[in-house]
N, C-alpha and C positions, 0 to 999 in steps of 0.2 A: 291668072285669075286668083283673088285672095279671098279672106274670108271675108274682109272687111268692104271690099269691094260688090258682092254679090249675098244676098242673102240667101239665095239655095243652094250656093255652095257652102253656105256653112250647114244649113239644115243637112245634107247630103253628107260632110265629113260626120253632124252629129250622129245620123244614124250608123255610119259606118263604123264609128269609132266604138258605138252604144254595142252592136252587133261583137265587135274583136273581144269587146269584153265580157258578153254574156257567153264567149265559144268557151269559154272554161266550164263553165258550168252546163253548158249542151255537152258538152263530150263527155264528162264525165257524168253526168245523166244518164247517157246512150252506156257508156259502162256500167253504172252503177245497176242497171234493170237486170243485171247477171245475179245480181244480188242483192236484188229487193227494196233496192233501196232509191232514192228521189230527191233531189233540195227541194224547199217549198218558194214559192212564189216570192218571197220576201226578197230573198236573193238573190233572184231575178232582174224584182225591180230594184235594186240598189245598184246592182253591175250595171245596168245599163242607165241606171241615170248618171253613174259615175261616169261610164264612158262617154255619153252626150255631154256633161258638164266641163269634161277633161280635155273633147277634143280639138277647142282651139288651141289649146297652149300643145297638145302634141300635135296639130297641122304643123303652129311653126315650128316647133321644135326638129321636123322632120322633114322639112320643105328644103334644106340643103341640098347638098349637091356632095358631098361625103359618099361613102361606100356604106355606112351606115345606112345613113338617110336612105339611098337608093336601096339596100335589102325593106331595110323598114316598109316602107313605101311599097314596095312587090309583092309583099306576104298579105300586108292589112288587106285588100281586097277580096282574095281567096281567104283568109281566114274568117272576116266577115259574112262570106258568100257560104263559107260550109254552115257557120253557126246558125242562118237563115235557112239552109237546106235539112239541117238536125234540127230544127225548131220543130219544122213541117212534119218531118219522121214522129216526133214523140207526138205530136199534136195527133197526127193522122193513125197511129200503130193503134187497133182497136184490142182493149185489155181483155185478159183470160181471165175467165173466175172459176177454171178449172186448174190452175196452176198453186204452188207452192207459196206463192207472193198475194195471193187473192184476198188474203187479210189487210196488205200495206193502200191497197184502193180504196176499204172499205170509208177513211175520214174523206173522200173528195167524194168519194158516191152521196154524201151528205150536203153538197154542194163546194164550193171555191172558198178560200180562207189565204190571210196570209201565209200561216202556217204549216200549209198543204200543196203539195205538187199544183203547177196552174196547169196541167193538162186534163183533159176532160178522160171520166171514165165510162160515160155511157149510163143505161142501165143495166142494174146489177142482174144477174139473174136469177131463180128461185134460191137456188144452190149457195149464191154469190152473199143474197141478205143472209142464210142462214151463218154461211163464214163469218161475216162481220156481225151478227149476232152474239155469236158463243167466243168470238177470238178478238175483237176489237176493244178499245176498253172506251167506249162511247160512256158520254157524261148524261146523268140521268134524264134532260129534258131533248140531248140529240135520241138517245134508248127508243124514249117513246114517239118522237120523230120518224124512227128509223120504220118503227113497229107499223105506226101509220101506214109508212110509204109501201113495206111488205102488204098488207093489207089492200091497199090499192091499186096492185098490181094485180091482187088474186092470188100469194102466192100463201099453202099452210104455215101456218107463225109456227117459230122454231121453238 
């Protein structure tokens, strides 16, 4: 079965391929939270439209019959399948805002941006707006956004 012959096999290799390429930046994510740190969204969506755009030319490229080809071929699956399973983890791993890092969430608790991690942070806690209060360096019309949303919550403005 090719790509040209079936159209959900190409949909199928696109995501698969989209996936191998976002695992760089899931794993290094899942490291990166040792130390505070996160790629934003941007990079996200670029790896994996690269990998979707890229992977008919590496279906055939790898559709041999080589030693190559056959490693290539064994790994992209499990390599795809972890990046999907590290996806889940960051999505799913609910953020402390009792931790050392509780200022690096404060830009996505303001909602989603290219610029900022696409993993959801919840809401922040009392504690949490005060953090990003005094230690984020929010731009003066997020400030008063932020101020709002403390307020809305109920919690004393910092």
């Amino acid at each position: 079965m090719t790509l040209e012959s079936n159209g959900s096999v190409g949909s199928l290799n696109q995501l698969k391929w989209a996936a191998v390429f976002l695992f760089v930046f899931v794993a290094t994510d899942l490291f990166f939270n040792f130390f505070c740190a996160q790629w934003p969204l941007l990079f996200y969506l670029v790896a994996g439209g690269l990998g979707a755009w890229k992977a008919e030319a590496l279906h055939k490229r790898f559709s041999g019959t080589s030693f190559f080809s056959k490693l290539v071929k064994l790994c992209v699956a499990p390599i795809a399948l972890s990046s999907v399973v590290g996806l889940v983890v960051l999505a799913a791993t609910p953020v402390r805002w009792d931790t050392k890092c509780s200022f690096r969430y404060c830009g996505r608790a303001m909602g989603p941006g290219l610029l900022k991690s696409p993993f959801s942070v919840g809401t922040p806690t009392c504690r949490g707006w005060w953090v990003c209060a005094n230690e984020y360096p929010y731009s003066a019309s997020e400030y008063s956004k932020m101020l709002k949303r403390i307020e809305a919550q109920g919690c004393p403005m910092p």
